[in-house]
N, C-alpha and C positions, 0 to 999 in steps of 0.2 A: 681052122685054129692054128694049125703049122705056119700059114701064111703071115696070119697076125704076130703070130712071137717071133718069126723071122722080120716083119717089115718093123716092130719093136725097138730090137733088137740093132737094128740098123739106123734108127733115127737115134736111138742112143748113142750109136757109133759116132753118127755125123754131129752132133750135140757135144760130144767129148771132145771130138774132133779139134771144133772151132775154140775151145780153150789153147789149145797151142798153137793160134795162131797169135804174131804177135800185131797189134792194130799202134799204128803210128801217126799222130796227128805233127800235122807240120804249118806253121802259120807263119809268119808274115813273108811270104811269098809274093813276087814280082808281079803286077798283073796280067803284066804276057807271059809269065813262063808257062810253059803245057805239061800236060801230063806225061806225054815223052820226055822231056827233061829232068823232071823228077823222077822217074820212074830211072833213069839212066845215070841219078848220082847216089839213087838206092842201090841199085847192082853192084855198083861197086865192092859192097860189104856181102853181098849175098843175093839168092834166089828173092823177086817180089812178086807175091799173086796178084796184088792188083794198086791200083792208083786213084784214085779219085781228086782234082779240083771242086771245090765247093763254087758253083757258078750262082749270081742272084738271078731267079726265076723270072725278073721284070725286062732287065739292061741285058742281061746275058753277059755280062762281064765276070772274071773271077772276082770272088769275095776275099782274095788272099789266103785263103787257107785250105788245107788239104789233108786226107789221108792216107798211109800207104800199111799196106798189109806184107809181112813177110812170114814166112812157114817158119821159119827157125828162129827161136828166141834169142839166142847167141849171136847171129846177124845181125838179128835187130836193134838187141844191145850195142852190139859195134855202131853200127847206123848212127841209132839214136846220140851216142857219145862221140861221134867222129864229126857230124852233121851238125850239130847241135851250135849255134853262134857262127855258122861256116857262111860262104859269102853262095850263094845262084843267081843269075841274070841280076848282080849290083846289087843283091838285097844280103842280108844279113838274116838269116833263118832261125827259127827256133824249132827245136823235134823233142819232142817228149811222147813217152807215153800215153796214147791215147786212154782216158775216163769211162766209164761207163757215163751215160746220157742221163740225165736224170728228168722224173716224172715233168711231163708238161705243166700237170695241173698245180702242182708246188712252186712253179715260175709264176705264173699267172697271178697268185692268189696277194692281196696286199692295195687293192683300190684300184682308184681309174677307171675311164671309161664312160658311163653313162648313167651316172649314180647307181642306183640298185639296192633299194630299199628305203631308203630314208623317201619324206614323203615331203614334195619340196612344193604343193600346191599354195596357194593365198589361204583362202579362210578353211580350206578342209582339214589343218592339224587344231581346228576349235570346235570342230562338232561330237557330238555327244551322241553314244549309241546304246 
């Protein structure tokens, strides 16, 4: 029982935790800049836990866009308002505030595809049951 309210207890911690960090999406990025690079005009304002380029899983190319995580919100404000319209490897960047994700299936929903429901046969919308 001790074990359970301490391991609780702890994922509460880590759970609070990840609210203060602050998550920084950064897009139209160069398609060769790397994650060293960005990761290296983040620092400049502050400590960064981590970097991610968003690569397409087919070409392995960057997608142009990116995220960067930094521990202090005050950094990251600086970041985000210093970085923001600034030039990296010739590109002119945008930083803003990373969004929470929003549900897949509320993307999805709106047609397309392969009909799905409607009943598109010849004579079978005239017979009678």
């Amino acid at each position: 029982m001790v074990y359970l309210l301490l391991h609780f207890k702890f994922l509460c911690f880590i759970h609070i935790f990840k609210f203060f960090v602050m998550n920084i999406f950064v897009a139209r990025l160069n398609y060769d800049t790397r994650e060293d690079d960005l990761r290296a005009a983040f620092e400049g304002y502050g400590s960064v836990d981590s970097v991610k380029i968003i690569m397409d899983k087919f070409t392995g190319r960057s997608k142009g866009f990116g995220f960067v995580e930094m521990p202090n919100e005050e950094e990251g404000r600086a970041a985000i308002t210093n970085l923001n319209d600034s030039e990296l490897d010739g590109r002119n960047i945008v930083v803003k505030e990373a969004q929470a994700r929003e549900e897949r299936s509320d993307r999805r929903s709106g047609g397309g595809g392969w009909g799905g429901g409607r009943d598109r046969g010849g004579d079978r919308d005239r017979r009678r049951y």
